[in-house]
LOKOL-319880 format. One line per field, with one value per residue: residue number from 1; residue in one letter; x negated, y negated, z of N, C-alpha, C, O in turn; chain. Coordinates in Angstrom, 3 decimals. Layout:
residues N
num	c(NUM:...)
residuo	c(A:...)
nu	c(X:...)
nv	c(Y:...)
nw	c(Z:...)
cau	c(X:...)
cav	c(Y:...)
caw	c(Z:...)
cu	c(X:...)
cv	c(Y:...)
cw	c(Z:...)
ou	c(X:...)
ov	c(Y:...)
ow	c(Z:...)
cadena	c(A:...)
end
This chain:
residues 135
num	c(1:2:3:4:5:6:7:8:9:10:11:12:13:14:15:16:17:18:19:20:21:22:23:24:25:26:27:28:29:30:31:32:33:34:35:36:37:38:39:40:41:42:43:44:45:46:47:48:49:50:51:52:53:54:55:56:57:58:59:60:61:62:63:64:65:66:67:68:69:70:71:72:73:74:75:76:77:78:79:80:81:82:83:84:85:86:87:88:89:90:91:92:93:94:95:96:97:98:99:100:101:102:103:104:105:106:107:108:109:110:111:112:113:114:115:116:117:118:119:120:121:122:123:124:125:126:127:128:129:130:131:132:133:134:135)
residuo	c(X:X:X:X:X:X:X:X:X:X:X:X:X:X:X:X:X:X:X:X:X:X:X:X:X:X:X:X:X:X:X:X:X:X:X:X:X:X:X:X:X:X:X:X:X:X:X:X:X:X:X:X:X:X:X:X:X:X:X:X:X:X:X:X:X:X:X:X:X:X:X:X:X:X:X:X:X:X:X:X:X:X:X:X:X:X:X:X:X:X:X:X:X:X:X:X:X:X:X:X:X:X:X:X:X:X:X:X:X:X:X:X:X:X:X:X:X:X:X:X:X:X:X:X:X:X:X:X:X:X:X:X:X:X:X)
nu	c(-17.635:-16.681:-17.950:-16.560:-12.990:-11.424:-8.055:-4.964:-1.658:1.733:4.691:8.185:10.061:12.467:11.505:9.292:8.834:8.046:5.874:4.042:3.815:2.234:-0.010:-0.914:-1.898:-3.678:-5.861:-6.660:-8.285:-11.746:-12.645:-11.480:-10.489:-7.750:-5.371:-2.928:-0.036:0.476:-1.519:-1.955:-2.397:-0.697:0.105:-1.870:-3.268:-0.844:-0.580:-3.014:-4.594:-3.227:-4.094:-6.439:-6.834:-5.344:-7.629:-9.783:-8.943:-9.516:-8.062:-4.293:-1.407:1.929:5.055:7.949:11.351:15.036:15.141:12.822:12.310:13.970:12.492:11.300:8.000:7.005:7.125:5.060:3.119:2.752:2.393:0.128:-1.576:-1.126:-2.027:-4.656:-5.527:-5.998:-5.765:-2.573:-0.788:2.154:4.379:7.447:10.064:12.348:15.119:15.187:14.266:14.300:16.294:15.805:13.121:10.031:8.132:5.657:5.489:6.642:4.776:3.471:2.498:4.333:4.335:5.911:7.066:6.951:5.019:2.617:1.378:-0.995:-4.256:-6.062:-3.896:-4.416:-6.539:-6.719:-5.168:-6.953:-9.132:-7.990:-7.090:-9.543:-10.523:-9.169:-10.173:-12.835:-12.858)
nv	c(3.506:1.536:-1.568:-3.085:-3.018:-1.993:-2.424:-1.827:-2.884:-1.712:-2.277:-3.117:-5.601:-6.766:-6.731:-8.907:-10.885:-9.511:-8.393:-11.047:-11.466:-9.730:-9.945:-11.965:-11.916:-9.488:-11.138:-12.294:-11.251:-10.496:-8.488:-7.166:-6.347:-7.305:-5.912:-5.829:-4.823:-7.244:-8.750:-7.822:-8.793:-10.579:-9.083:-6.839:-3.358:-1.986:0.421:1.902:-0.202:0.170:2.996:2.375:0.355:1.569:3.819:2.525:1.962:2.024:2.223:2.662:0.851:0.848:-0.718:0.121:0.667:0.653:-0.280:-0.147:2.616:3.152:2.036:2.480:2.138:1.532:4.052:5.458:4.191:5.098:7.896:7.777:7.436:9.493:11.518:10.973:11.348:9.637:7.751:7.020:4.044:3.596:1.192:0.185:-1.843:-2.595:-1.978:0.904:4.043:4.866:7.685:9.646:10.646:10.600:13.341:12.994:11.686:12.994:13.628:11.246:8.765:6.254:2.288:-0.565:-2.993:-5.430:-5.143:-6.407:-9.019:-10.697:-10.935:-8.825:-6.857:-4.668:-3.298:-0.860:0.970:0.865:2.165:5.095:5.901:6.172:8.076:9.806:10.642:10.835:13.411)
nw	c(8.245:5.311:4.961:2.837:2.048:-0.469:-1.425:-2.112:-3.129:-2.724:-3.665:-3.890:-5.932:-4.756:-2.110:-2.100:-0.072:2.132:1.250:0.512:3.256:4.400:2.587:2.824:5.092:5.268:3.133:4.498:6.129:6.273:5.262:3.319:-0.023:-2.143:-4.046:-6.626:-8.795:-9.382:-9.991:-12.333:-16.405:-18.694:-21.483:-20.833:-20.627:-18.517:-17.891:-17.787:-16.689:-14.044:-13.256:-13.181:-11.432:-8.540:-8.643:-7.919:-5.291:-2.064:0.340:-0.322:0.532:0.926:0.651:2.264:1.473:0.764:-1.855:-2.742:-2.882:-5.484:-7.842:-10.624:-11.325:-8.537:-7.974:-9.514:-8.879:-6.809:-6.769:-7.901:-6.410:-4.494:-6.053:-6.302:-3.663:-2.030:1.353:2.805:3.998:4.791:5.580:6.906:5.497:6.261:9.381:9.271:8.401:4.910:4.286:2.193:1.571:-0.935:-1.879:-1.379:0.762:2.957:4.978:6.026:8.348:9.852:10.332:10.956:9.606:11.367:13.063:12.455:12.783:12.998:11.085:12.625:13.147:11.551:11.995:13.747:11.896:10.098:11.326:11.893:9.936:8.176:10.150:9.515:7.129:7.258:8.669)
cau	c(-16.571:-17.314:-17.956:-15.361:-12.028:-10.127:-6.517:-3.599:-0.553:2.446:6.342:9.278:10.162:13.470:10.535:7.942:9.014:7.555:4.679:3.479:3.468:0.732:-1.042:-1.584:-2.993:-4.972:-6.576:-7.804:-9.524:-13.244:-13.476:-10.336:-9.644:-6.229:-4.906:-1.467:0.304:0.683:-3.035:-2.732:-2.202:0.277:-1.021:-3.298:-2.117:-0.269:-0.840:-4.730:-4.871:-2.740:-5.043:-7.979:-6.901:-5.705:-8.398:-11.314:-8.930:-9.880:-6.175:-2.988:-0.465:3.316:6.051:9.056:12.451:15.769:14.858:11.041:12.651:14.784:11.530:9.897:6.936:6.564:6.601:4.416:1.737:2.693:2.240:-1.108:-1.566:-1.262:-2.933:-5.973:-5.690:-5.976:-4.855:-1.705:-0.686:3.568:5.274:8.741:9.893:13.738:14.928:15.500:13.562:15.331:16.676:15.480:11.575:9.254:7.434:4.209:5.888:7.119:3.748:2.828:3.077:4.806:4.109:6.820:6.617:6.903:3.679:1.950:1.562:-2.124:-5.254:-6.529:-3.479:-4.431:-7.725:-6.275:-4.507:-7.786:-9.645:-7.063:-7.112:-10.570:-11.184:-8.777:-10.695:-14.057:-12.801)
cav	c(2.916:0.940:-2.512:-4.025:-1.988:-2.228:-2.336:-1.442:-2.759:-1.619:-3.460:-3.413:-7.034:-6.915:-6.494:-9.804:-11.629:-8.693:-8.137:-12.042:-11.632:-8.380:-9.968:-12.833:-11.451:-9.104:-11.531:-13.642:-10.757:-10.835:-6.985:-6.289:-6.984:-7.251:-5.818:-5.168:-5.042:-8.576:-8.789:-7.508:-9.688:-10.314:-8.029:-5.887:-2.314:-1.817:2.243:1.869:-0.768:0.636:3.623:2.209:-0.668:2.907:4.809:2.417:1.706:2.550:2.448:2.637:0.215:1.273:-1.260:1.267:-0.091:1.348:-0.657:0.318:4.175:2.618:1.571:3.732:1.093:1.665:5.636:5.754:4.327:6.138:9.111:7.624:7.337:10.925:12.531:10.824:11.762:7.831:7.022:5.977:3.097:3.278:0.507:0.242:-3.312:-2.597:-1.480:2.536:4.513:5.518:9.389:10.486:10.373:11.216:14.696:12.270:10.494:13.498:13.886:9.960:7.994:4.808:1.194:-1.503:-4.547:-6.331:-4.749:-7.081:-10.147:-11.555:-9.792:-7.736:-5.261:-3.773:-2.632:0.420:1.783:1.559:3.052:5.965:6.785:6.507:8.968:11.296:10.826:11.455:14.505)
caw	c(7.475:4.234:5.014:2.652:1.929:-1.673:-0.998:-3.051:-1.946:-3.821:-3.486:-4.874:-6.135:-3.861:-1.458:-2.300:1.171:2.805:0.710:0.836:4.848:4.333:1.407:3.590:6.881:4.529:2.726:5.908:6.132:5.052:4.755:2.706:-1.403:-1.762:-5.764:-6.874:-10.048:-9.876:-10.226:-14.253:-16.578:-19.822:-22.297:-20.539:-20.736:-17.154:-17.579:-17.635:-15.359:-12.728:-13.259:-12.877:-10.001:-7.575:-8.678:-7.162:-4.101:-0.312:0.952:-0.909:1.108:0.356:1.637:1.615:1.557:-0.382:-3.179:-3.153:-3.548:-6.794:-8.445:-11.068:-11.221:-7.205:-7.793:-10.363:-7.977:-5.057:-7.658:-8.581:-4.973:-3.859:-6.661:-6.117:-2.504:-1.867:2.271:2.222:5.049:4.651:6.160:6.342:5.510:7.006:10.313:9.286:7.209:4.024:4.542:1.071:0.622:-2.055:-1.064:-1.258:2.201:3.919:6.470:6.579:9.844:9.372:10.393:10.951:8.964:12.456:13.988:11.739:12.964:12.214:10.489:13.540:13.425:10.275:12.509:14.148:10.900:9.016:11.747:11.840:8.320:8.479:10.672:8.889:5.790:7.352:9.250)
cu	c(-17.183:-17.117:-17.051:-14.196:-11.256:-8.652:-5.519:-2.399:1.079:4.078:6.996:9.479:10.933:12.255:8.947:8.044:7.630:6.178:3.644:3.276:2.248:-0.593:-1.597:-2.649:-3.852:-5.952:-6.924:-8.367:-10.993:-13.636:-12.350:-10.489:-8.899:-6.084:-3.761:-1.178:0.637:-0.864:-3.201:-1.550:-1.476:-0.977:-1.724:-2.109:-1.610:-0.836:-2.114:-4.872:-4.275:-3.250:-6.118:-7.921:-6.565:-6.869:-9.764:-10.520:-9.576:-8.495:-5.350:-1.833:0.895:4.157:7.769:10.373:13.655:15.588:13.748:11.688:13.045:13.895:11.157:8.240:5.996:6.578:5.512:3.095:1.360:2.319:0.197:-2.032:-2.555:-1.812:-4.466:-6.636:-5.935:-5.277:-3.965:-1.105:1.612:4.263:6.287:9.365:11.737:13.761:14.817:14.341:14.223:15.297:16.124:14.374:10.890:8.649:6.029:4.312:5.732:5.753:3.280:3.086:2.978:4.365:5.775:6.578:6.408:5.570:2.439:1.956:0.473:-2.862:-5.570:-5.665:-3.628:-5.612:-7.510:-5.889:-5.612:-8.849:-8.998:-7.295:-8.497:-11.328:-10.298:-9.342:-12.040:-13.548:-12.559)
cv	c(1.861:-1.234:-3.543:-2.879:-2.958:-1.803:-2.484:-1.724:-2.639:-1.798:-3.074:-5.156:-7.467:-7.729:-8.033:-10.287:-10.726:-8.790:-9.650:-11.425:-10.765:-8.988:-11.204:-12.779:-10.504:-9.430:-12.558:-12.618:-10.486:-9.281:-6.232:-7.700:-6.540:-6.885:-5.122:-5.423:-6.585:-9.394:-8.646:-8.658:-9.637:-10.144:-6.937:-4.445:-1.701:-0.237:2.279:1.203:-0.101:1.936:3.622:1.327:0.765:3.733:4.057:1.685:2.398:3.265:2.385:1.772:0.154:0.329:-0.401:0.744:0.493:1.187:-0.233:2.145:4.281:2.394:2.911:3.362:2.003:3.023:6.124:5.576:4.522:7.604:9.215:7.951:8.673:11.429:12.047:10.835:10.420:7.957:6.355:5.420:2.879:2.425:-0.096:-1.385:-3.336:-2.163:0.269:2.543:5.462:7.556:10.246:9.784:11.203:12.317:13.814:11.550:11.526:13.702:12.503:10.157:6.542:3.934:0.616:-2.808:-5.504:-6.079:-5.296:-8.291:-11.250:-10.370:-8.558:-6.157:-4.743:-2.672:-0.925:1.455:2.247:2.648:4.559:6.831:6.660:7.202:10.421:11.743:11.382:12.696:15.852)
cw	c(6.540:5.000:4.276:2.120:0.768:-1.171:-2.132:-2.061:-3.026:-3.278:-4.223:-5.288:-5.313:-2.379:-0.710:-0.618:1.629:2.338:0.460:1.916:4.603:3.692:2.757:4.797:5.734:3.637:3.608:6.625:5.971:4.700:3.588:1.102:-1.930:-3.695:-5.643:-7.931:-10.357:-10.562:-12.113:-14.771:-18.163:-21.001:-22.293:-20.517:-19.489:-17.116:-17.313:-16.536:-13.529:-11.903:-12.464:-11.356:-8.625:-7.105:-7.645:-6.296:-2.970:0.242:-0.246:0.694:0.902:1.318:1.633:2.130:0.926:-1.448:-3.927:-3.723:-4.759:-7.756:-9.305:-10.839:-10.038:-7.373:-8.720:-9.414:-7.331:-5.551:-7.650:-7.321:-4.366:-4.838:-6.542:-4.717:-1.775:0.147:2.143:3.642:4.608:5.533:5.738:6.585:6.738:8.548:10.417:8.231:6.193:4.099:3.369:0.649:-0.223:-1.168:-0.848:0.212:3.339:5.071:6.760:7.938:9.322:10.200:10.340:10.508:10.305:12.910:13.106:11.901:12.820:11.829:11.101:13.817:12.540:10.663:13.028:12.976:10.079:9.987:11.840:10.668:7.813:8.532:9.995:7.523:6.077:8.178:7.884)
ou	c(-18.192:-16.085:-16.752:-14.666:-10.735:-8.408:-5.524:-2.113:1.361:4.370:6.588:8.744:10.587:12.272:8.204:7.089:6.468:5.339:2.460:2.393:1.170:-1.763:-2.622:-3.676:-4.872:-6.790:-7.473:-8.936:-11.052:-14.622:-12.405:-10.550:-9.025:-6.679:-3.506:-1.876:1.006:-1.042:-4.054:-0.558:-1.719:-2.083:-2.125:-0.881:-2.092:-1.544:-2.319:-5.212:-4.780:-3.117:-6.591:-8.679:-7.467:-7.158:-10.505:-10.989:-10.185:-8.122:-5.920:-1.703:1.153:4.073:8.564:10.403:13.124:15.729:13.604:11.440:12.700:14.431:10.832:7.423:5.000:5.684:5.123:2.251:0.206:1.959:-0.618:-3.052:-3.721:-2.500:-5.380:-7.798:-6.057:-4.101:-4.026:-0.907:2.050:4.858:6.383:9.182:11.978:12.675:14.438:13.760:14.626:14.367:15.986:14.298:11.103:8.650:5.343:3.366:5.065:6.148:2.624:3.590:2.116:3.818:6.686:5.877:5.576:4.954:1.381:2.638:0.753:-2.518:-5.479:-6.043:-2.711:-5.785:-8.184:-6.235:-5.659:-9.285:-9.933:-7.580:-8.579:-12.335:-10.637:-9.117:-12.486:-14.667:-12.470)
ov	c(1.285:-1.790:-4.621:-1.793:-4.068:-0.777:-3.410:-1.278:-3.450:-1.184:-2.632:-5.890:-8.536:-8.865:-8.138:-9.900:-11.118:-9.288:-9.414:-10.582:-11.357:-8.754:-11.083:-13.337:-11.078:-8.620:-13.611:-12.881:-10.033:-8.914:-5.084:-8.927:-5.389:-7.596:-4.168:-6.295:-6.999:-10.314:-9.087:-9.164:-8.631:-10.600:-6.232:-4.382:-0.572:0.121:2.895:1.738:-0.020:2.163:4.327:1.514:0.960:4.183:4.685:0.555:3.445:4.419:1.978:2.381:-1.007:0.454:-0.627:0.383:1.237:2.100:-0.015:2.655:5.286:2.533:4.017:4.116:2.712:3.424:7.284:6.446:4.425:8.435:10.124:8.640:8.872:12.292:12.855:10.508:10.582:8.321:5.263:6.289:1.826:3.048:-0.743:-2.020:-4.037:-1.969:0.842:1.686:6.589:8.351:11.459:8.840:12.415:12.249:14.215:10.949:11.332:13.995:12.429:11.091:5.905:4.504:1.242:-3.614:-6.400:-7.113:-4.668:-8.885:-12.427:-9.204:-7.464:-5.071:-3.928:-1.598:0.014:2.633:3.328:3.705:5.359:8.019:7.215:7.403:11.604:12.799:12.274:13.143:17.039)
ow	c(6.948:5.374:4.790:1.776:0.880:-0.536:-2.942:-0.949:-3.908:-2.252:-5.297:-4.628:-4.810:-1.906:0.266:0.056:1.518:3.088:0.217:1.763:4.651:3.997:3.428:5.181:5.352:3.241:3.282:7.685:4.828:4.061:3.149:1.024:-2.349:-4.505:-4.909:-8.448:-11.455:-11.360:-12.883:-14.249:-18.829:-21.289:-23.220:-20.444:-19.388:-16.175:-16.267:-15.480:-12.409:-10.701:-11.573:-10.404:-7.809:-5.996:-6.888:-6.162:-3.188:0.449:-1.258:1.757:0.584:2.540:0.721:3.306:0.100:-2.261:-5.130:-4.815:-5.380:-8.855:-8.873:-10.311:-10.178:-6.629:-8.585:-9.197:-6.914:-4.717:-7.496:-7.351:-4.026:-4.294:-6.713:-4.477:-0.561:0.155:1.577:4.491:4.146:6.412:4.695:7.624:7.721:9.095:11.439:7.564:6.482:3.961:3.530:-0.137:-0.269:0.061:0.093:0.722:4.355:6.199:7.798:8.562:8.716:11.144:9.797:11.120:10.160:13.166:13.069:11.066:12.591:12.018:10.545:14.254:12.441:10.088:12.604:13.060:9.491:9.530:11.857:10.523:6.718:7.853:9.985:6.932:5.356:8.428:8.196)
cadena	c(A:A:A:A:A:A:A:A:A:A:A:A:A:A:A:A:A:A:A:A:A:A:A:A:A:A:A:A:A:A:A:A:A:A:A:A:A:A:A:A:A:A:A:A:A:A:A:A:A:A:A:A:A:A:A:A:A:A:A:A:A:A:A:A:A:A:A:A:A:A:A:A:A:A:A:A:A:A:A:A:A:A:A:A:A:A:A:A:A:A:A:A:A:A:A:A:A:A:A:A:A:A:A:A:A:A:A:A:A:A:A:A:A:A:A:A:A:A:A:A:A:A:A:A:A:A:A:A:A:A:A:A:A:A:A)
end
């Protein structure tokens, strides 16, 4: 496994609560660097960048929520996601998981925003997807 892991973590805005708590425990990480569209910057051209920030991720991190489904933004990089065959880590920020997912969802295995509670549980998920990447 690569000694430090790029991370994509992609939100709805409804969503930020959630997506602070993640960014946080994954950046008191020392093996994880944390990029999301909040990362680009006024001006830059969002289509390229969002491109290019997926393309040299490790993981893809999806917080999925009703609102996150409402997003074009958030499908565009769940798009970007799955075509670049990217691991994708889906955790669901609510208590259900919305009834109508993208075909890019239908074989995940989800996460619970709760089962996150300091850095160390992110250990299992990357070993996981990991091992489904080296298999």
């Amino acid at each position: 496994m690569n000694a430090h892991h790029n991370v994509f973590l992609s939100f709805a805005r409804n969503d930020a609560s959630h997506a602070d708590k993640l960014r946080r425990l994954l950046c008191a990480r020392s093996d994880v660097r944390l990029v999301s569209s909040d990362d680009f910057g006024a001006g830059e051209s969002w289509q390229t960048k969002l491109r290019e920030s997926v393309a040299k991720s490790d993981w893809f991190i999806l917080i999925l929520s009703p609102e996150s489904l409402n997003s074009s933004w958030l499908l565009k990089e769940l798009g970007a996601a799955w075509a670049l065959e990217k691991p994708i880590l889906v955790v669901v920020a609510g208590t259900t998981v919305p009834m109508k997912l993208p075909v890019e969802l239908e074989q995940k295995q989800f996460a619970r925003i709760g089962e996150f509670k300091k850095p160390e549980d992110f250990n299992r998920w990357f070993e996981h997807i990991g091992n489904a990447v080296a298999a």
